[in-house]
N, C-alpha and C positions, 0 to 999 in steps of 0.2 A: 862766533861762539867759542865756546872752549874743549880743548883737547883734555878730554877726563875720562883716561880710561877705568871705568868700575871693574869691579872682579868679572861681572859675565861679559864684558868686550875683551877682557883680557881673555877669557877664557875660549871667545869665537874667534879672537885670531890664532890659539894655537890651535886652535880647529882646522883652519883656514891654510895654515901653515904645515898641515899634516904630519905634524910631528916633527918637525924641522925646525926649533922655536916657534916666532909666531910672526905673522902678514897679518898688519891693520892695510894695507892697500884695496885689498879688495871692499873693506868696510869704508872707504874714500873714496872707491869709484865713480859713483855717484852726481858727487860736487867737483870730480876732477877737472871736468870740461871748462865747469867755471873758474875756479881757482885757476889751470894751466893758463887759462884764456889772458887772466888780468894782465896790468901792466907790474903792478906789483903787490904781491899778493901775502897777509901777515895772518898769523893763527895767535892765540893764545896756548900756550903748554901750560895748564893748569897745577900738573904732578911734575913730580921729579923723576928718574931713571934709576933703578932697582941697579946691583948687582947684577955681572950678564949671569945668565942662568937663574936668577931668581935667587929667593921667593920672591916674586911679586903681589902686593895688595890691593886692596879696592881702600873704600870707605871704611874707615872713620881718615887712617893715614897709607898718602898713598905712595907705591912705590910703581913704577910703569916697565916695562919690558923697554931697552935702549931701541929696541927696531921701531918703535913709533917714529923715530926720527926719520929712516929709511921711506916709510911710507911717508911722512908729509912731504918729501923731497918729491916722489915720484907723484904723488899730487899736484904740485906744482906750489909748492907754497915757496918762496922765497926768505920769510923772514917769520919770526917769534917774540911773544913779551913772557916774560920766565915771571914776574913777580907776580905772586898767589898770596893764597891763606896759604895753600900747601909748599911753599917755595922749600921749607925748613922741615918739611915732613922724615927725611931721612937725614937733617945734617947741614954739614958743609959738604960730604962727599957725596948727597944727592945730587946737590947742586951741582959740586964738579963734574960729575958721572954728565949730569943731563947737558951742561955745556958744549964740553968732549961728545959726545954725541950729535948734537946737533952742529959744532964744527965738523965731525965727520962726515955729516950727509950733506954739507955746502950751506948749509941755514942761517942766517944771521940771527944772532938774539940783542935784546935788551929786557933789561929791569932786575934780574939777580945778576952777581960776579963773584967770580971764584975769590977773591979777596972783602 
């Protein structure tokens, strides 16, 4: 499935995050067992990566808080496909932002590039 975070998942991980930004991990917990489990495990990022700090969006165009990244890592996810409807939702430097992110947290991507 797809990594889509709407305004109210954005809004339960800063819940989740206690004020700290925001923790999607605990909204992953879940499916972690299976995802960690695989041999190699791929998500969909549906949105792009906001500016750190925000604002962050939902629906209609979305922008996503960059810790998604952090959490799918700690999920066990190995790898991502970046190409959406939403790929272009914020740009060319949504796109960079969500890349750079996802090389931060060890993620492999395909289907957007910074060029």
């Amino acid at each position: 499935g797809d990594v889509l975070p709407h305004s109210s998942v954005i809004d339960r991980a800063a819940v989740d995050a206690g004020g700290a930004g925001y923790d999607f991990a605990p909204m992953l917990a879940g499916v972690a067992p299976v995802v960690s489990g695989a041999d190699l495990a791929f998500c969909h990022m549906e949105t792009v990566y906001g500016e750190e700090g925000g604002p962050y969006t939902g629906y209609p165009s979305f922008k996503s808080p960059p810790e998604v990244a952090a959490a799918l890592r700690t999920t066990g996810f190995d790898s991502c496909s970046t190409a959406s409807n939403h790929t272009l939702d914020d740009g060319a430097d949504g796109v960079r932002r969500t890349l750079d992110a996802l090389d931060g947290a060890g993620i492999r991507h395909a289907g957007s590039a910074r060029t």
